[in-house]
N, C-alpha and C positions, 0 to 999 in steps of 0.2 A: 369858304370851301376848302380850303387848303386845310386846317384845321379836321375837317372830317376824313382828308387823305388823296382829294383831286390833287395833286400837283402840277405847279408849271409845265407845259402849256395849256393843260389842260382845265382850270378853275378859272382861264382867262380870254375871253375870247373877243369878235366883235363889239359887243354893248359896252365894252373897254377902248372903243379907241373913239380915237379925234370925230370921223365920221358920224357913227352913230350918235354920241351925243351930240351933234347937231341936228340926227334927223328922227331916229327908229326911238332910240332914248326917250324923248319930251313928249312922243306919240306916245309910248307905255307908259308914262306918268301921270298923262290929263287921261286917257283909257279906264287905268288903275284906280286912279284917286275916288270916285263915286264909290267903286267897291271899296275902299277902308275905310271911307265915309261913312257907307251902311254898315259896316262890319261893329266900328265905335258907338254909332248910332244904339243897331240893338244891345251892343256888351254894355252901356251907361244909360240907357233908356231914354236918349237925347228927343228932344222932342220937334228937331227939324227936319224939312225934307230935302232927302237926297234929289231929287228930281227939279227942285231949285235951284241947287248948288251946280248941277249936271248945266242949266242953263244959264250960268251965270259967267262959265269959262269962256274968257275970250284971248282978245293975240296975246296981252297981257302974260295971261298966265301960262301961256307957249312959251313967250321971251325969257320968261324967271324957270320954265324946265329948262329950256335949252341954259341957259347960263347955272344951271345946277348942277345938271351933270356933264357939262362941260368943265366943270370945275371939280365934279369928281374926280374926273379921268386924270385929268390935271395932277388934282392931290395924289393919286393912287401912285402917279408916277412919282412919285416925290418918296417913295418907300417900296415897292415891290419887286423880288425878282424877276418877274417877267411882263415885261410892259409893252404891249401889242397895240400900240396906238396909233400907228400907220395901217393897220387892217383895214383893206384889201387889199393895199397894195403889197404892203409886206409884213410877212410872218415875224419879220426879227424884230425882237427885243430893241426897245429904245431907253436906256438908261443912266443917257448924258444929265436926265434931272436927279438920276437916284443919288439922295443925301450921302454925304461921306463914303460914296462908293461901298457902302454894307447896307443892305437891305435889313437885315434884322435888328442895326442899331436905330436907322430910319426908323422903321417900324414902329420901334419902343418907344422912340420921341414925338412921332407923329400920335399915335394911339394914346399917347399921353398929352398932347397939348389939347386934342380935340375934345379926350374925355374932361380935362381940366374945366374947358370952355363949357362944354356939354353941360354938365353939373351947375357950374356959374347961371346959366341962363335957365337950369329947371329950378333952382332955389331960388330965384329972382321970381321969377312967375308965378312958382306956388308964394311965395310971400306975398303979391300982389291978390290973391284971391282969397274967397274964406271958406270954402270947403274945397274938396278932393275932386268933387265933380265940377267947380268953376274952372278947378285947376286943369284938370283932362280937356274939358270945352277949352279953353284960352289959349292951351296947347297944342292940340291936335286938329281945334277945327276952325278959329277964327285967326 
């Protein structure tokens, strides 16, 4: 959001701090996830049903949102100007984790190690599969 012109404080709010990815967070991710489910489904003409998968979430897959974006938040602090992670209790900025006290070098390191990793693991994957559509399935949905 920053990039399209929200600036601090305003591109950063609640679903950023410590709390909600404990609670509101991993409730919007098992919510969410059927809908991108169907969404892949129709765009690759997958031939599973979402209303299985719907049934198939249990605490499991609570434990792995909530340690997701718990680990977002985490990261996020680990590079951004304004890190509200004690929301609600406090508005102020927490950024005794931000790398080298410069959020833009942070930024450039962080977006760089992950894209690095990112890349690693979609070239590994698609090499494990033999077409485009195993690739997208093994990716996205198992």
């Amino acid at each position: 959001m920053f990039f399209i012109g929200y600036l601090p404080p305003y591109n950063r709010g609640f679903l950023h701090s410590f709390l909600a990815s404990l609670t509101i967070d991993p409730i919007l991710a098992l919510f969410l996830t059927p809908f991108s489910l169907f969404l892949i489904k129709k765009t690759f003409n997958f031939s599973y049903s979402v209303k299985d998968f719907i049934i198939k979430l249990n605490f499991k897959d609570y434990i792995l949102s909530v340690f997701s974006s718990f680990s977002h938040v985490l990261i996020d602090s680990l590079h951004h100007l304004y890190n509200p992670v004690f929301i609600p209790f406090t508005k102020k900025s927490f950024n005794r984790l931000l790398l080298f006290s410069d959020w833009v070098k942070a930024s450039f390191i962080m977006q760089f190690i992950f894209g690095v990793l990112t890349m690693a693991i979609l070239i590994y994957e698609f090499r494990k599969t033999r077409s485009f559509k195993a690739f997208i399935e093994s990716t996205l949905i198992k």
